[in-house]
N, C-alpha and C positions, 0 to 999 in steps of 0.2 A: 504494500500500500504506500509504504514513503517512497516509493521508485517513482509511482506515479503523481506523487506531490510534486516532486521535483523537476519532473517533466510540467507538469499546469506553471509550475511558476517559471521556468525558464522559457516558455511559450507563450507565455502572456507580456517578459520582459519585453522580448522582440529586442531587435539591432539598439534601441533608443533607452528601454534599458538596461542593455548590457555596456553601451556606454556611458549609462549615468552609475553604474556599479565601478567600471574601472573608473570614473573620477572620484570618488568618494575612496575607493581604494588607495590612489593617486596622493589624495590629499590628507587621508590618516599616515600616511608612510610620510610624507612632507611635515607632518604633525611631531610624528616620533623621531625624524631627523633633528628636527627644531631644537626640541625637548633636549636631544642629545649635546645639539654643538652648544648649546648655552650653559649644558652641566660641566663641558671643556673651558669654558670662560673662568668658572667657580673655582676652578684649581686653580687659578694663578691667584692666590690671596694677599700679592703685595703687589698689583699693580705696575709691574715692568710691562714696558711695550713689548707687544708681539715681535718686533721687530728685535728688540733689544733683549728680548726674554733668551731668542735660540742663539745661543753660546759657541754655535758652530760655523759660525762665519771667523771666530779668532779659534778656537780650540779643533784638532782633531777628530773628523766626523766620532769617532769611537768615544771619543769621553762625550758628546750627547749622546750619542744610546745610551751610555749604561748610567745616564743620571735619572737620581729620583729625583720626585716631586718636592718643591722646596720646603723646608723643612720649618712647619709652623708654630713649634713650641720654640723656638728663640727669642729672643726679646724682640721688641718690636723694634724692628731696622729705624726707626725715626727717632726714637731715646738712644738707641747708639750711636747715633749721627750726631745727634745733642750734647752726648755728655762727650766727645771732644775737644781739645780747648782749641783757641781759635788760633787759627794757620795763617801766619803774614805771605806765605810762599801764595797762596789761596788770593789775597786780595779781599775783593768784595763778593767773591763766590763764596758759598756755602754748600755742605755737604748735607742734603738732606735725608737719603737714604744711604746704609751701609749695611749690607749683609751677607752671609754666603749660603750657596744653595742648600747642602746637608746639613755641615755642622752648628752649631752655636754660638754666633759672635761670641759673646760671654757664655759661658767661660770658656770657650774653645771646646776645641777636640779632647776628649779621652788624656791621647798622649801628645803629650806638645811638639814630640821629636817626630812624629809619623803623620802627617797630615796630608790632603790633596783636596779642593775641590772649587768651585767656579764662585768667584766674588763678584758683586754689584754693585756700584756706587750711583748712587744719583745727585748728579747738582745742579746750584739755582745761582745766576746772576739775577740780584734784583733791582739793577737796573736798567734790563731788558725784559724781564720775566721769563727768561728763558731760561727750560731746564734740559737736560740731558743726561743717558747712563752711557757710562763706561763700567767696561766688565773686563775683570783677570783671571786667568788658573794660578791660585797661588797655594805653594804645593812645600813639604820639606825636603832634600834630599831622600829620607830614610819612604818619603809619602811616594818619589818617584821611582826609589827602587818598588818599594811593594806594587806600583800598580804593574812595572814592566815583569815582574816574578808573574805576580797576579795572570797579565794575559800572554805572558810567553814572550814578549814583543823584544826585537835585537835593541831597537833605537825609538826614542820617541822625542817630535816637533813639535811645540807649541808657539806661535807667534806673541802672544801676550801672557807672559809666564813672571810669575814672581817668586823667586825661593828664598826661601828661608832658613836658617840651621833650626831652628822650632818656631812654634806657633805665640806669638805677641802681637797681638792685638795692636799697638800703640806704633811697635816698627813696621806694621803691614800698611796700615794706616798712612805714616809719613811715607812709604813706599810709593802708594799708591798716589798721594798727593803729588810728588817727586814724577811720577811718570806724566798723571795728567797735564802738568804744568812744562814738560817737556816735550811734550808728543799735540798737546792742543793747540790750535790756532787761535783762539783766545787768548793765548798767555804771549804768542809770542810778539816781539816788537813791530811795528807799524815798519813796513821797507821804506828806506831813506830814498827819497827820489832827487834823482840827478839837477844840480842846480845848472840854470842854464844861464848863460851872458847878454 
């Protein structure tokens, strides 16, 4: 008897609708994509741009794969930007985000000699309103052997690498200041233009 329900009902749809069935189809699956890329938004809980989040434009595609999701029981990256003292290398920028992906600003990694993973910094001219991140792999020796043990690897490249003998907080910091201020176009001097007669 259900053979022949199913038969009435799919003969009664006809062409008009079997295509208002595939759009409601159509549009529950448009539905539960939705649902989905916006639960991928929800994982980024400190606000790095998309652009600036994927770490593989400076790091070796391999250290994104095997990163986790960033790690949300550390303090919040904006009180560890805060309790800083203020930086003259710096100017009138400020640092207002500073974190890194796994470990714990404060108090760091486990062991201070073994460390490796991807840092963030975000800063603010506020005399432009303009902010931007810069991101490093800052890592210790003892953090760089473990990961090439780790994946077998003869040699490994990183373009924006910071090492450390251990893990401090305070000389990662000036490091990092130290770079930006060396590598940004903000910092450096206006070119002297040719005086003419």
């Amino acid at each position: 008897m259900s053979a022949h329900i199913e038969n009435a009902i799919l003969a009664s749809l006809g062409s008009d609708g079997m295509k208002l069935l595939l759009l409601m189809l159509a549009a529950i699956a448009l539905y539960v994509f939705a649902r989905w890329a916006s639960s991928r938004e929800e994982e980024n809980p400190r606000g790095i741009p998309a652009e600036r989040h994927d770490f593989a434009a400076h790091v070796p595609a391999v250290f994104a794969a095997d990163r986790q999701a960033p790690n949300t029981n550390t303090a919040n990256p904006q009180e560890v930007a805060a309790s800083f003292p203020f930086d003259p290398g710096l100017g009138r920028i400020r640092i207002t985000n500073f974190f890194f992906e796994k470990l714990d600003a404060i108090p760091g990694p486990p062991d201070p000699l073994t460390f490796s993973d991807e840092h963030h910094v975000q800063l603010y001219d506020p005399d432009s309103g303009h902010e931007w991140w810069q991101s490093f792999f800052v890592a210790s020796p003892q953090g760089l052997a473990e990961i090439l043990r780790d994946k077998s690897w003869k040699y490994l490249y990183a373009p924006e690498i910071l090492v450390f003998p251990r893990y401090n907080l305070e000389e990662i910091r000036r490091a990092v200041v130290s770079r930006i201020v060396a590598t940004n176009e903000f910092f450096q001097p206006p070119e002297e233009k040719e005086e003419s007669l």
